[in-house]
PDB file as gemmi writes it, atoms N, CA and C in Angstrom:
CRYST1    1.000    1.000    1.000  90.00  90.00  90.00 P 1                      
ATOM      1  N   UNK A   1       0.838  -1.169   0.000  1.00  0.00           N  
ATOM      2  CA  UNK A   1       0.000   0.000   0.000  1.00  0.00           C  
ATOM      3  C   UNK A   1       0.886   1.236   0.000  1.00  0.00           C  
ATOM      4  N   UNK A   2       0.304   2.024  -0.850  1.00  0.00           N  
ATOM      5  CA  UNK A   2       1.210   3.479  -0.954  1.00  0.00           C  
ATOM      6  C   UNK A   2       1.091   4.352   0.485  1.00  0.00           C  
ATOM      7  N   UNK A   3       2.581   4.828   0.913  1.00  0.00           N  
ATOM      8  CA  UNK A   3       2.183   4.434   3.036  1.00  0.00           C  
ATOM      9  C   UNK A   3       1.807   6.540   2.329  1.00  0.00           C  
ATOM     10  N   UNK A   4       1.963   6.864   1.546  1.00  0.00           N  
ATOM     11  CA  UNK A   4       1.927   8.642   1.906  1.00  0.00           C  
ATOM     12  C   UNK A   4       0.016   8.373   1.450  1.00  0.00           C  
ATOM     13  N   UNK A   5      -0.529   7.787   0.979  1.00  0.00           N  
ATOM     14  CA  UNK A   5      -1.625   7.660   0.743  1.00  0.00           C  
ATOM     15  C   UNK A   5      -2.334   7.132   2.008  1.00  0.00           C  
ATOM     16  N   UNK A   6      -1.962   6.312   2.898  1.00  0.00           N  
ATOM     17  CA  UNK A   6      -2.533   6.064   4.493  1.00  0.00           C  
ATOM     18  C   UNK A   6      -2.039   7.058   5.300  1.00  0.00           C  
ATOM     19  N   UNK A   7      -0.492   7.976   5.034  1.00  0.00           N  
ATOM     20  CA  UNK A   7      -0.243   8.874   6.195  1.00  0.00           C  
ATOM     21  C   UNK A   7      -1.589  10.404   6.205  1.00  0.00           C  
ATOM     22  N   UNK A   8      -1.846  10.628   4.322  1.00  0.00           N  
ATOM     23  CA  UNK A   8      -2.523  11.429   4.214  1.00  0.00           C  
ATOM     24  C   UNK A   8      -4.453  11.052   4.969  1.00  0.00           C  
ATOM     25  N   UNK A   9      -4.596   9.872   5.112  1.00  0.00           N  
ATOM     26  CA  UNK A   9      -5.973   9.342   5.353  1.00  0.00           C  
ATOM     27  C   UNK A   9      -5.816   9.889   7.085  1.00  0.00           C  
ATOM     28  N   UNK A  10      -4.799   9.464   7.205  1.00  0.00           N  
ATOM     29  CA  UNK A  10      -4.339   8.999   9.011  1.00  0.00           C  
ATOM     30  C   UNK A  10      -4.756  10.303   9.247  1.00  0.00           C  
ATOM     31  N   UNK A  11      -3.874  11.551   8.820  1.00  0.00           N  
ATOM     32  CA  UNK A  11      -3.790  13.437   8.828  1.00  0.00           C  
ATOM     33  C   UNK A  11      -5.325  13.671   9.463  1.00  0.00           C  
ATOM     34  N   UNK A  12      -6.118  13.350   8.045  1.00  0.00           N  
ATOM     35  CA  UNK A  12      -7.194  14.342   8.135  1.00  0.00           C  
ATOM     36  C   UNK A  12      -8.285  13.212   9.134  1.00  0.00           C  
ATOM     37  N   UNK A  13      -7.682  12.310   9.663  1.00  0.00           N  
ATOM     38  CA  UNK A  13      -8.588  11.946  10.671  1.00  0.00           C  
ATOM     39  C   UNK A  13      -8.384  12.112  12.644  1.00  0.00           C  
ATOM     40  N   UNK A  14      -7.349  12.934  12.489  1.00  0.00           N  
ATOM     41  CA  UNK A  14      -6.922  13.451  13.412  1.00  0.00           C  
ATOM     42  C   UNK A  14      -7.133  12.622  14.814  1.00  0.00           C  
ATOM     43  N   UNK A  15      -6.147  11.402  14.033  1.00  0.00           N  
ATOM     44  CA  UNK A  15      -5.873  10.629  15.167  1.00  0.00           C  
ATOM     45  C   UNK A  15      -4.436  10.969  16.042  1.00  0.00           C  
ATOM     46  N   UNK A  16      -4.908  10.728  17.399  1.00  0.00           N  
ATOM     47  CA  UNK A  16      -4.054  10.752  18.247  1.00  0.00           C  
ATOM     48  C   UNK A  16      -2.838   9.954  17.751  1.00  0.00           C  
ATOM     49  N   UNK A  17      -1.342  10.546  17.921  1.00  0.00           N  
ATOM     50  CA  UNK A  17      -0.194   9.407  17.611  1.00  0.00           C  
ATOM     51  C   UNK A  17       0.017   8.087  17.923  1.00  0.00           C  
ATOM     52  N   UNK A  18      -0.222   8.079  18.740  1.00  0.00           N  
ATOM     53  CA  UNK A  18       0.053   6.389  19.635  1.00  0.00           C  
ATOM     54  C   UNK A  18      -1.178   5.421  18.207  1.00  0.00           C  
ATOM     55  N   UNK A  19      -2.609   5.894  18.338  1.00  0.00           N  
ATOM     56  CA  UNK A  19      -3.432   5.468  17.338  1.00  0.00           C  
ATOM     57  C   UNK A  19      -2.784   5.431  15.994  1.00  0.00           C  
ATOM     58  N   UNK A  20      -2.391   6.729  15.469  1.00  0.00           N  
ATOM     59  CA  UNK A  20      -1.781   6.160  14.134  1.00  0.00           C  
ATOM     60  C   UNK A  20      -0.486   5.218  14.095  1.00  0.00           C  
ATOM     61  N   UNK A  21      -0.075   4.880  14.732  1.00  0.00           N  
ATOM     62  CA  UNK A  21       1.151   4.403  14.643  1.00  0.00           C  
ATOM     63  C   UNK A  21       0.699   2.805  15.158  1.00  0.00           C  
ATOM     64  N   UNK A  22      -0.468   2.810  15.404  1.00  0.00           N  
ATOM     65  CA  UNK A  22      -1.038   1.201  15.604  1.00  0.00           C  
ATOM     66  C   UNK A  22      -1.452   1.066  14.517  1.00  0.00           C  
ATOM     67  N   UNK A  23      -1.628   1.819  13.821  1.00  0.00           N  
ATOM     68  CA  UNK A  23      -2.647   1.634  12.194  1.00  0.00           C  
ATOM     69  C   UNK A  23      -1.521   0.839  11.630  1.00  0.00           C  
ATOM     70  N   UNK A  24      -0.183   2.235  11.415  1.00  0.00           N  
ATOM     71  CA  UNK A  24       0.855   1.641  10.682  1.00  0.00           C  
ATOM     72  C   UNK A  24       1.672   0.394  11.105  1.00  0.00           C  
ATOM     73  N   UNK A  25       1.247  -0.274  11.932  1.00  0.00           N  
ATOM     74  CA  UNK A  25       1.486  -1.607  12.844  1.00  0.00           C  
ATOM     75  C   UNK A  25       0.912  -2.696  11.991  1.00  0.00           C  
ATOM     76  N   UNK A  26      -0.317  -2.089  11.437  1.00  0.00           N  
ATOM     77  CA  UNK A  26      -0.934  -3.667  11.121  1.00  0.00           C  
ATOM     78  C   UNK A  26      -0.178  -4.311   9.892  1.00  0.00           C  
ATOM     79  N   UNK A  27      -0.510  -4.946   9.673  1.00  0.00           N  
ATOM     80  CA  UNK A  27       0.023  -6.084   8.392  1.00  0.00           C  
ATOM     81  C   UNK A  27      -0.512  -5.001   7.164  1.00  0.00           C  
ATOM     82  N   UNK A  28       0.095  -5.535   6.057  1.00  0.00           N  
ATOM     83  CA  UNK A  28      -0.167  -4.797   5.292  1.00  0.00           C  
ATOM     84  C   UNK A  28      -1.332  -4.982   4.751  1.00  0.00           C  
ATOM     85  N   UNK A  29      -1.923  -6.068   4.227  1.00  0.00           N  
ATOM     86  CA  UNK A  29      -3.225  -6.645   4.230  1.00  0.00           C  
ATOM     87  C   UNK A  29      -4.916  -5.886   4.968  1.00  0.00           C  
ATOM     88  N   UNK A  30      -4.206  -5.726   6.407  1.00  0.00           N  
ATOM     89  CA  UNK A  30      -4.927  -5.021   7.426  1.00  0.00           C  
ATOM     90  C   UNK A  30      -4.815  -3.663   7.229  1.00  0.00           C  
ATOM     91  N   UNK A  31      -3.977  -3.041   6.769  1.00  0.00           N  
ATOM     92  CA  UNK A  31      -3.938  -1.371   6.296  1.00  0.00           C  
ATOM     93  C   UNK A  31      -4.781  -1.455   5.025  1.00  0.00           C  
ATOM     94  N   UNK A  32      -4.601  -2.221   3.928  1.00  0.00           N  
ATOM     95  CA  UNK A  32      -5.462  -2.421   2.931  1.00  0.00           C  
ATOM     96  C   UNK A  32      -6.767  -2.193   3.085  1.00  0.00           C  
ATOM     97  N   UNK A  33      -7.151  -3.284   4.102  1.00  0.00           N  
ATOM     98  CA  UNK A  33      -8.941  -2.855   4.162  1.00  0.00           C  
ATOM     99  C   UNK A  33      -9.240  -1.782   4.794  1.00  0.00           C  
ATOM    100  N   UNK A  34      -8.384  -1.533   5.859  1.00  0.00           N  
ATOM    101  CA  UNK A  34      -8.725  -0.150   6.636  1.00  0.00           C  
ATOM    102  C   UNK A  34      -8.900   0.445   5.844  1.00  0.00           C  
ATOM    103  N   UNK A  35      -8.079   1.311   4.796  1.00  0.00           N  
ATOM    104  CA  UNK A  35      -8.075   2.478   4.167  1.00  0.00           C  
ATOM    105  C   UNK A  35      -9.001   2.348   3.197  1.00  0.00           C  
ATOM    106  N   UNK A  36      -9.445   0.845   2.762  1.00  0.00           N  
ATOM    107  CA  UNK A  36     -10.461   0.520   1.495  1.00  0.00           C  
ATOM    108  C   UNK A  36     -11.841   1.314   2.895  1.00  0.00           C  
ATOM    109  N   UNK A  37     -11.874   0.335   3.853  1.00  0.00           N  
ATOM    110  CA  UNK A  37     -13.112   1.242   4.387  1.00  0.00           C  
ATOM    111  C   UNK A  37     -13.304   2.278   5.085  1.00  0.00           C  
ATOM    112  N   UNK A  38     -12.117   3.318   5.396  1.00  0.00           N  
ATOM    113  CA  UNK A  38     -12.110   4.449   5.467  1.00  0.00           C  
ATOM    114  C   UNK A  38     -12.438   5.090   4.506  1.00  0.00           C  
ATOM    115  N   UNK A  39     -11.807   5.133   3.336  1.00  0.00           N  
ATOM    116  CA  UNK A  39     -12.131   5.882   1.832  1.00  0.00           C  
ATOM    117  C   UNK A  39     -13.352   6.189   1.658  1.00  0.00           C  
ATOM    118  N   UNK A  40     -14.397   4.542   1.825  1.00  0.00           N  
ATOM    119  CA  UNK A  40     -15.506   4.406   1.356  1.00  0.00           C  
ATOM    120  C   UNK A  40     -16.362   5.574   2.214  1.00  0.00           C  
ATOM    121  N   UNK A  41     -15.827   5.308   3.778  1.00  0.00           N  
ATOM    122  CA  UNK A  41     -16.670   5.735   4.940  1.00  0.00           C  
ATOM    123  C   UNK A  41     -16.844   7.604   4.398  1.00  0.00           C  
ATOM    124  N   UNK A  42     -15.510   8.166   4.286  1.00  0.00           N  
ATOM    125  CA  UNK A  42     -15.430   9.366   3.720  1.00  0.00           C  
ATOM    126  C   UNK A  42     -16.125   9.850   2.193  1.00  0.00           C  
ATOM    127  N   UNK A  43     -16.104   8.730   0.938  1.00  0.00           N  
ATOM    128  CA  UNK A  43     -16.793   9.265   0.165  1.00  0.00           C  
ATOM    129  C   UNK A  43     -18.396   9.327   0.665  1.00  0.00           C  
ATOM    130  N   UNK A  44     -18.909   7.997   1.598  1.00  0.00           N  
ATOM    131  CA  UNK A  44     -20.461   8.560   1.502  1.00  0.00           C  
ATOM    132  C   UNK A  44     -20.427   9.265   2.518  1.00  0.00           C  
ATOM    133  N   UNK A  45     -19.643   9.888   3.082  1.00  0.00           N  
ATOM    134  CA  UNK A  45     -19.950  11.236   4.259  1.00  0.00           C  
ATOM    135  C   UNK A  45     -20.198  12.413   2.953  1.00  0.00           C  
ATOM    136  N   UNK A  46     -18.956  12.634   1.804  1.00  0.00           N  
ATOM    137  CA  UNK A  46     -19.113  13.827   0.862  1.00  0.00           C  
ATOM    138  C   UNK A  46     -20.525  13.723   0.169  1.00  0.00           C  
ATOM    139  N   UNK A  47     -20.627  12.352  -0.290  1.00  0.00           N  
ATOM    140  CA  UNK A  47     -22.099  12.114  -1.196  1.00  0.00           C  
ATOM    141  C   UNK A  47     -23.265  12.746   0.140  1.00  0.00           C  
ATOM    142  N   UNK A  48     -23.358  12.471   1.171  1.00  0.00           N  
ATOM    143  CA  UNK A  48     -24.408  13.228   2.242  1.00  0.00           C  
ATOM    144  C   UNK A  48     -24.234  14.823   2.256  1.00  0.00           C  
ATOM    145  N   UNK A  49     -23.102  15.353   2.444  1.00  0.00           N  
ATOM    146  CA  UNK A  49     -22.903  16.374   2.414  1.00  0.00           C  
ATOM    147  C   UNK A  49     -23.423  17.322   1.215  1.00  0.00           C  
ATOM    148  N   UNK A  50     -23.327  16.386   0.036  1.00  0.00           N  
ATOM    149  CA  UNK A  50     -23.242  17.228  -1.383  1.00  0.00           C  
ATOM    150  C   UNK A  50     -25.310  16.898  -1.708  1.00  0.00           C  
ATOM    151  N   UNK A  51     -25.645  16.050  -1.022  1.00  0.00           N  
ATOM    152  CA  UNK A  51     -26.865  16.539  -0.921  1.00  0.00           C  
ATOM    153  C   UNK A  51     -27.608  16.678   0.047  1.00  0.00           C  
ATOM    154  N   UNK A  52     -26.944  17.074   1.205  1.00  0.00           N  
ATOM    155  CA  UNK A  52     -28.084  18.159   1.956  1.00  0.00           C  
ATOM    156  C   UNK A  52     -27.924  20.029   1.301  1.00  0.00           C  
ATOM    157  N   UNK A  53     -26.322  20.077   0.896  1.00  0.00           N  
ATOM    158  CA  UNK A  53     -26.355  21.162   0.330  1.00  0.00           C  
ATOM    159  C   UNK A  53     -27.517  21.711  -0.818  1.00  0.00           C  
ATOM    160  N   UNK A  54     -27.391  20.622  -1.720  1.00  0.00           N  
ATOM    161  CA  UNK A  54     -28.220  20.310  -2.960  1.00  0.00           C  
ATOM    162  C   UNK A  54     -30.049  20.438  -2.282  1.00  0.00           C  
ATOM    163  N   UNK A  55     -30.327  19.992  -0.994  1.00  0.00           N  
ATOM    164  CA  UNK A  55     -31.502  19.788  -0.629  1.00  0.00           C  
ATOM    165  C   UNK A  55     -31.596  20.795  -0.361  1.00  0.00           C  
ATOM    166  N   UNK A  56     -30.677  22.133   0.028  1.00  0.00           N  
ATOM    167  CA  UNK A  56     -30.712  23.495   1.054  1.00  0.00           C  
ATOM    168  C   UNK A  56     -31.012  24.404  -0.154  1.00  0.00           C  
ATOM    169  N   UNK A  57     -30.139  23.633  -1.020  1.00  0.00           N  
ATOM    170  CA  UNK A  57     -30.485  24.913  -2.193  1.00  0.00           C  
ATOM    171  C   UNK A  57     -32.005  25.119  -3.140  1.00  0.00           C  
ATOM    172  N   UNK A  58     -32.305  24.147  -2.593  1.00  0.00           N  
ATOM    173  CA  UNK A  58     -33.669  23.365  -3.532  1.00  0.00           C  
ATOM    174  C   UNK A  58     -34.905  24.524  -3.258  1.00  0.00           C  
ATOM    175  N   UNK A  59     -34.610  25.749  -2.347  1.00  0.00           N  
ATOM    176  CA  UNK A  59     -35.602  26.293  -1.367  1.00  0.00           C  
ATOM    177  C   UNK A  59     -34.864  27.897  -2.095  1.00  0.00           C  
ATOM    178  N   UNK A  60     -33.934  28.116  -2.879  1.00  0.00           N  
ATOM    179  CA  UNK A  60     -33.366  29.339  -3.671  1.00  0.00           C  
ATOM    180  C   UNK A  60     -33.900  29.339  -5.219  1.00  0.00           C  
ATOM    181  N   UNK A  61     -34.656  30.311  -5.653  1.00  0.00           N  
ATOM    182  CA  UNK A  61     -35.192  29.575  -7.142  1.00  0.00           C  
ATOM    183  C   UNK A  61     -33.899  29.837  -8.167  1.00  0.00           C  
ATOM    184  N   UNK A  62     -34.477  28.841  -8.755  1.00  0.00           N  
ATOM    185  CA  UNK A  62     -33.718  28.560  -9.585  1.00  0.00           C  
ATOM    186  C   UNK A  62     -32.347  29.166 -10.291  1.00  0.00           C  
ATOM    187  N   UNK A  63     -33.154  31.012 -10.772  1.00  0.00           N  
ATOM    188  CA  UNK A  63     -31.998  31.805 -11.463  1.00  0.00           C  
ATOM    189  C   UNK A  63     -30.717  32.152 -10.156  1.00  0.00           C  
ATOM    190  N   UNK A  64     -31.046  31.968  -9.000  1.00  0.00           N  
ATOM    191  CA  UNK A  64     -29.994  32.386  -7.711  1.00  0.00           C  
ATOM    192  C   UNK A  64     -29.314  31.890  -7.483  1.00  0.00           C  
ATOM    193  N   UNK A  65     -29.261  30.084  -7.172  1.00  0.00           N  
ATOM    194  CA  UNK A  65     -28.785  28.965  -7.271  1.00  0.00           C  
ATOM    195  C   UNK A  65     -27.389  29.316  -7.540  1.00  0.00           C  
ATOM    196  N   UNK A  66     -26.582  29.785  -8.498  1.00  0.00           N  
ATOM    197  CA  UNK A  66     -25.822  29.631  -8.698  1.00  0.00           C  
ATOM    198  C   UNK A  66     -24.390  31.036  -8.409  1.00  0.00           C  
ATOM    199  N   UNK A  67     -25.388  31.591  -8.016  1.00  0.00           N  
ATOM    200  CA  UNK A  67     -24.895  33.028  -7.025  1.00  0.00           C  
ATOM    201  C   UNK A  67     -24.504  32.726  -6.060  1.00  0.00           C  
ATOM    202  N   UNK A  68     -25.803  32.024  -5.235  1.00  0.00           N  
ATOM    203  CA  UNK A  68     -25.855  31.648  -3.894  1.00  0.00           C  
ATOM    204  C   UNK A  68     -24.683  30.414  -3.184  1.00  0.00           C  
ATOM    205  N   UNK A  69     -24.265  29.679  -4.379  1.00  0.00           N  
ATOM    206  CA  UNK A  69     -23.329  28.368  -4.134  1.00  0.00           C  
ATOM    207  C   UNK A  69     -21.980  29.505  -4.133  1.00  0.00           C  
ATOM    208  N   UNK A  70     -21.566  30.172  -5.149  1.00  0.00           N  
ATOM    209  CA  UNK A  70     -20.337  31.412  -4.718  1.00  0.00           C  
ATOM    210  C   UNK A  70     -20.164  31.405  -3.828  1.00  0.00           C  
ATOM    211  N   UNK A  71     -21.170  32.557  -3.104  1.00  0.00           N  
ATOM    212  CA  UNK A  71     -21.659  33.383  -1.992  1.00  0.00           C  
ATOM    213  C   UNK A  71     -20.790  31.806  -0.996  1.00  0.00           C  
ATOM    214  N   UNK A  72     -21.335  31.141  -0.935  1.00  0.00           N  
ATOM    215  CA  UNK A  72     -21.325  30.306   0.545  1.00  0.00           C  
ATOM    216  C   UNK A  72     -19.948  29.540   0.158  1.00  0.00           C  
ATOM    217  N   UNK A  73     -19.751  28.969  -0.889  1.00  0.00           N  
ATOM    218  CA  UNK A  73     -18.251  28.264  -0.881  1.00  0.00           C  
ATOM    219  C   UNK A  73     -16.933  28.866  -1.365  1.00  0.00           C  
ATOM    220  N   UNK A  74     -17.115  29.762  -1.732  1.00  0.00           N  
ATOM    221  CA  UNK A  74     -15.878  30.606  -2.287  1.00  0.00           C  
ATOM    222  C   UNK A  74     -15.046  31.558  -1.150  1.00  0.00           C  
TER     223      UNK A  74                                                      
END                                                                             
């Protein structure tokens, strides 16, 4: 497993050291699935995210929509 691709997963999950450094303990096999189901766990957190946004905007008509996404993420 590419280890800067688990150190970057490890980062933004802001695990305590002692914790990451048990991650990087396991077999390599065992880092494999971790990060296969971390990944996953994180893309359907973005897919939730990207539609409650989508559900928030649903309530801006239509021509604003795209002002309003600026306005809030830029």
């Amino acid at each position: 497993m590419p280890t800067t691709e688990l150190d970057d997963l490890l980062a933004g999950l802001a695990l305590s050291e002692s914790s990451a450094e048990f991650v990087k303990s396991l077999p390599s096999d065992q880092q494999q699935q971790l990060l296969s189901l971390l990944q996953s766990a994180v893309q359907k957190k973005d897919e939730r995210i990207n539609g409650a946004v989508n559900n928030a905007l649903s309530v801006v008509p239509l021509p604003l929509r795209g002002t309003v996404k600026k306005m809030l993420f830029s």
